[in-house]
FIDREN-99901 format. One record per residue (C-alpha): z, x, y. Coordinates in steps of 0.5 Angstrom, whole numbers, padded with zeros to 4 digits, always signed. Layout:
// residues N
ZXY;...
This chain:
// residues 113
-0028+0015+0025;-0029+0007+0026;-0024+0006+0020;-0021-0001+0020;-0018-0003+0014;-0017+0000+0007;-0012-0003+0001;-0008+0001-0004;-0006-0003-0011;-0002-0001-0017;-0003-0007-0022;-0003-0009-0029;-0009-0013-0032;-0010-0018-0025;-0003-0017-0024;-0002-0013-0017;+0005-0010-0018;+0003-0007-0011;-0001-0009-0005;-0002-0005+0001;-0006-0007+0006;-0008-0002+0013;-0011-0006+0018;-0012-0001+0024;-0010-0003+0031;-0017-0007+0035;-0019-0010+0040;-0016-0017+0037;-0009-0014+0034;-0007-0006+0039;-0002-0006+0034;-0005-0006+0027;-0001-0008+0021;+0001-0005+0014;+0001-0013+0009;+0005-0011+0002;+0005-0017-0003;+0005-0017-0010;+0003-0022-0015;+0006-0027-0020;+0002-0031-0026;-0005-0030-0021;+0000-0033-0013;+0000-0029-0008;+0008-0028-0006;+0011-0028+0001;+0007-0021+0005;+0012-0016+0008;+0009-0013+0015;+0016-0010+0018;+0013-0004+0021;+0017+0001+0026;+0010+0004+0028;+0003+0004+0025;+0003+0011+0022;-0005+0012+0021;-0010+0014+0026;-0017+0014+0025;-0021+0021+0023;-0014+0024+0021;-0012+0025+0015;-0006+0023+0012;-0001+0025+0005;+0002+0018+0003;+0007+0019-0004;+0009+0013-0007;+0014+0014-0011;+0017+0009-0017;+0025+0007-0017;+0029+0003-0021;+0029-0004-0017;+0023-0001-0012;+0018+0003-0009;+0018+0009-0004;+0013+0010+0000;+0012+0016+0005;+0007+0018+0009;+0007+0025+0013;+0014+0026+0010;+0016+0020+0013;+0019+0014+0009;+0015+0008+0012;+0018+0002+0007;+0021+0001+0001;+0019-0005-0003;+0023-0008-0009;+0020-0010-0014;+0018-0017-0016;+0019-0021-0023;+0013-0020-0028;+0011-0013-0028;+0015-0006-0030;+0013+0000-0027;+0012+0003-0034;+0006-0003-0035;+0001-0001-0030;-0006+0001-0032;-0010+0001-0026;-0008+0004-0018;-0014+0002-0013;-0016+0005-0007;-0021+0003-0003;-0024+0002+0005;-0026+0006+0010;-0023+0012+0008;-0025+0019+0004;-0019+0020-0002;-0019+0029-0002;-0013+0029-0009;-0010+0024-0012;-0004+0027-0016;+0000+0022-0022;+0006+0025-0024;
């Protein structure tokens, strides 16, 4: 219910081919912000926070489905398209060997197809 923040990462060794950061609404930002960013060679790249509106709310639970293009990511959340991510060089889908997720949340499926 005091949910402020949680990250989903999708990554190769240290490399993140995928990075996505809730930070929910507070006092200091009312509008909260999703960051998507990957890595190159351990930098950072340029971040992408575009939102239309924050789609999480604390204590609610949420389906978000991210699913892999050729040249992007698709993310859904409650069956709605939230952002499309083009991916950056370096890493391929077929490379990835760990995905992470953690902060103030409680996973109930996890589902890989």
């Amino acid at each position: 219910m005091n949910a402020t923040q949680f990250t989903f990462n999708i990554l190769k060794a240290s490399e993140y081919l995928f990075h996505l950061r809730a930070d929910f609404p507070d006092t200091k930002d009312p509008v909260g912000a999703i960051v998507r960013n990957s890595t190159s060679r351990g930098e950072w790249l340029r971040e992408d926070r575009h939102m239309n509106s924050f789609p999480f709310s604390p204590g609610i639970t949420f389906d978000m489905i991210v699913t892999a293009a050729p040249d992007h990511l698709k993310v859904e959340v409650n069956g709605s398209h939230f952002c499309n991510f083009t991916y950056r060089p370096n890493i391929k889908p077929g490379e990835v060997d760990t995905i992470t997720v953690v902060g103030d949340l409680t996973i109930q499926k996890f589902e890989l197809l």
